[in-house]
C-alpha positions, 0 to 999 in steps of 0.5 A: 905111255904104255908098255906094249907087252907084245914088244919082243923085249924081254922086259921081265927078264930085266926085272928078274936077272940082277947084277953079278957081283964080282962084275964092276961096271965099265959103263959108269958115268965119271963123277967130275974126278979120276980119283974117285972110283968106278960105280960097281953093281951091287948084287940084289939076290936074296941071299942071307950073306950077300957081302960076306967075305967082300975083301975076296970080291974085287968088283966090291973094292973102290980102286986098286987090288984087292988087299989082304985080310992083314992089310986091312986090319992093319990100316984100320986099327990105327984109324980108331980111337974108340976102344969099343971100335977097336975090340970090335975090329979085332973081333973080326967084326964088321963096323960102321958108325956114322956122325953127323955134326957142326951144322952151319949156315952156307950163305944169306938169306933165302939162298942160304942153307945148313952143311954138315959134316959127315964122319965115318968110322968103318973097317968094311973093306970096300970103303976106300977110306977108314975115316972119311970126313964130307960136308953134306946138305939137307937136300943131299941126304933126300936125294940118296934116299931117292937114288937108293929107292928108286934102285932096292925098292922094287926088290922088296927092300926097306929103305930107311926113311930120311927126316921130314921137310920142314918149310917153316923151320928152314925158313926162320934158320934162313932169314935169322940173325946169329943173335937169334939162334935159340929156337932156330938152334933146337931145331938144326939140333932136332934135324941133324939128330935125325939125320945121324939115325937115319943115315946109320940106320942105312949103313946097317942094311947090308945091301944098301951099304955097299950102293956106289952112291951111298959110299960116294955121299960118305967119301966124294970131297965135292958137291954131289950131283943131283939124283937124276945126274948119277949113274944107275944099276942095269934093269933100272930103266925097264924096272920102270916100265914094269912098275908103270905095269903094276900102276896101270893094271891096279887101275882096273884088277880087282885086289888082290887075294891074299893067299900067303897066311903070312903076308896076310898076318903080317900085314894086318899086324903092320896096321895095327902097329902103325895106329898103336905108333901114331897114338903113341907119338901123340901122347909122347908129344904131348909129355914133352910139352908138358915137361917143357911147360913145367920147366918154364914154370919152374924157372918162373917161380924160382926167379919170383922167389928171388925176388921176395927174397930180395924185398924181406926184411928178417934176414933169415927167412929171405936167406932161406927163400933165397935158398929155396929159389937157388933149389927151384933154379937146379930143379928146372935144370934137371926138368929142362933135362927130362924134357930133352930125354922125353923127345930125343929118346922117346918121342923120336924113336916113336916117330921115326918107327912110324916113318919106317913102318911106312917104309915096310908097306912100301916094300908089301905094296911092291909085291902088290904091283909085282902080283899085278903085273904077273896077272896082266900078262897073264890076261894077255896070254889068254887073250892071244889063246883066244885069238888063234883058236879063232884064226885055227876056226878060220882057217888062217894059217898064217895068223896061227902062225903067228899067234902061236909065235906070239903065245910062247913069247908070252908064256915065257914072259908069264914065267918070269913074271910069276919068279919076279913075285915069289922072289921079291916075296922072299926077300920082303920076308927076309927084309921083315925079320930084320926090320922085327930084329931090329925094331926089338932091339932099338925099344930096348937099348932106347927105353933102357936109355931112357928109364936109367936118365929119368932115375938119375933125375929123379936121384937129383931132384931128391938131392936138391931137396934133402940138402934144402931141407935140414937148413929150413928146418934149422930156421929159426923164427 
């Protein structure tokens, strides 16, 4: 359906104001428990430090009065464990780490599916607990990306991408026998390694951390609702209106001319980063077969040189083949090793900057349709201009009348337009500097990672051998 930009609603006005933040909402749909507390509205301004000092705020605590400072960092220095989680509490430092572990098969069949467990270690204040522990499903963590997109991304906000579907790969999982579990296991372990990143690279986005329905899917014991079943924040129905708006109007609006040197820099450099990524996974995909296959080979000679061992006669060269395939059996260990390190370091981090530079341009097409939007209203502006200069030509009062009623409404619906797209311009641009921010740091502790792993291998592999080789060299014919 069409939205009627002659309606007396002010839908830009819904688009622009955002919920306050120390306001709870008394109009939050229940969750199926009392115990669970009211969804709050998260505010969405482009402020630096939205959340700072977010135990002085009660519309952000989950239940109960806010508590102080001393409180809190008594409760969650005894929840930790980890010498580095405490350092950082003590620090004053905000905290959350996020693991995804034990995935297990709910049910048989085609009807069955993987659960994992979700555990949290957070000393942010508006968790009601430190350290929350929830079962979740594949389709659970799909369906909070959904909620917080449809929620942020017509903001500007980038949300972090959930891992791919896998029809083939849950199938076989589904129809195997627990006999049956080594390719099946490699590939929960690949997908619940991705959920860990994905669902800690969202716990790192300051405003998407405090959502209602992000701390629901890390603290509500229970089965969550479906997305379209939960509660959503004010604006959200209009936001859809306007969205439709930009759909529509991209259907006959000539592109948009850039004028911002810096959107019109960054963009392009997105491109580019987004093709030299592509062509990276595809060369890191190929060293991961290649390590596999080597492996495997590997593996292959070492049980054929067993075997020769077994079948000679002189007692000392079938020692010292014996020897050789035991050597040939740790190398294969340690490029079994390098195999994983090549995918889960290398080759996953290639893959999952490749789903959140698609995540970048979802949010730099927002601020297309936002421009869109701005100039359809604008087009209508002229247009009822039109039409009372064409009344005042006629001499028809009362339709001046009205058109002059119905021109201020627009205008004032054209300046709240033009607001909505410098605002989500600003806040895509503090939304990039993140994303470059991170992304740095995330190639360097990753390729660090990395690079040190392949020196221990390589350190092992010349272990293995300058052990096997004085013994060879002591044989004698």
């Amino acid at each position: 359906s069409e939205v009627n930009l002659d309606d007396d609603d002010d839908i830009f006005k819904s688009a622009r104001v955002e919920p306050e933040p120390a306001k709870a909402s008394t109009n939050s749909v229940s969750r199926g428990t009392s115990e669970e507390p009211a969804d709050t509205d998260i505010p969405l301004e482009d402020d630096e430090h939205p959340f700072k000092d977010a135990h002085l705020k009660p519309g952000l605590q989950l239940s109960g009065p806010s508590p102080t400072p001393a409180t809190i960092q008594q409760q969650t220095l005894t929840s930790f464990h980890e010498e580095e989680a405490k350092r950082d509490m003590e620090g004053g430092d905000d905290f959350i780490e996020i693991k995804v572990t034990s995935p297990h098969k709910v049910g048989e069949g085609m009807s069955s599916y993987m659960a994992y467990k979700v555990t949290t270690n957070t000393n942010l204040s508006y968790f009601k607990k430190s350290k929350p522990e929830v079962n979740r499903r594949f389709s659970d963590f799909l369906g909070l990306r959904d909620k917080l997109t449809e929620k942020y991304l017509q903001n500007g906000r980038i949300i972090p991408p959930a891992p791919d579907k896998s029809v083939v790969g849950m199938t076989k999982v589904k129809m195997s026998k627990e006999d049956e579990s080594s390719n099946q296991s490699e590939f929960v372990e690949k997908r619940r390694a991705a959920l860990e990143r994905y669902i800690n690279r969202t716990a790192k986005h300051p405003n998407l951390r405090v959502d209602p329905d992000f701390r629901e899917f890390l603290e509500l014991d229970a089965e969550l609702p479906k997305a379209n079943q939960t509660s959503a924040l004010s604006g959200k129905n209009v936001m859809k209106l306007i969205s439709k708006v930009g759909d529509r109007v991209s259907l006959y609006t000539t592109k948009m001319e850039e004028t911002d040197q810096w959107f019109e820099e960054n963009t392009l450099m997105i491109e580019n980063l987004d093709l030299q990524l592509r062509k990276l996974l595809v060369a890191t995909e190929s060293l991961v077969d290649y390590r596999k296959g080597l492996a495997g080979h590997t593996y292959s000679l070492s049980k054929s040189l067993g075997m020769l061992g077994s079948a000679e006669d002189n007692s000392k060269l079938a020692a010292a083949i014996s020897q050789l395939a035991e050597v040939e059996e740790k190398v294969e260990k340690v490029h079994e090793q390098q195999t994983k390190d090549d995918f889960y370091l290398l080759s996953e981090l290639v893959h999952d900057y490749i789903g959140i530079v698609g995540s970048v341009k979802d949010a730099f097409n927002e601020r297309v349709k936002a421009w869109q939007a701005w100039q359809s209203v604008q087009r209508e502006l002229n247009k009822r201009r039109e039409n009372k200069v064409r009344a005042e030509l006629a001499s028809k009062q009362d339709r001046v009348n009205q058109f002059r009623q119905e021109i201020a409404e627009t205008e004032s619906q054209l300046d709240m337009a033009q607001e909505n797209f410098e605002k989500i311009s600003r806040i895509i641009k503090n939304e990039f500097e993140a994303f470059n921010v991170k992304k740095c740091k995330d190639f360097k502790d990753t390729i660090t990672n990395y690079l040190e792993n392949m020196l221990k291998s390589q350190e092992s592999l010349v272990t293995h051998w300058e052990r096997f080789l004085p013994e060879i060299q002591q044989m004698e014919p």
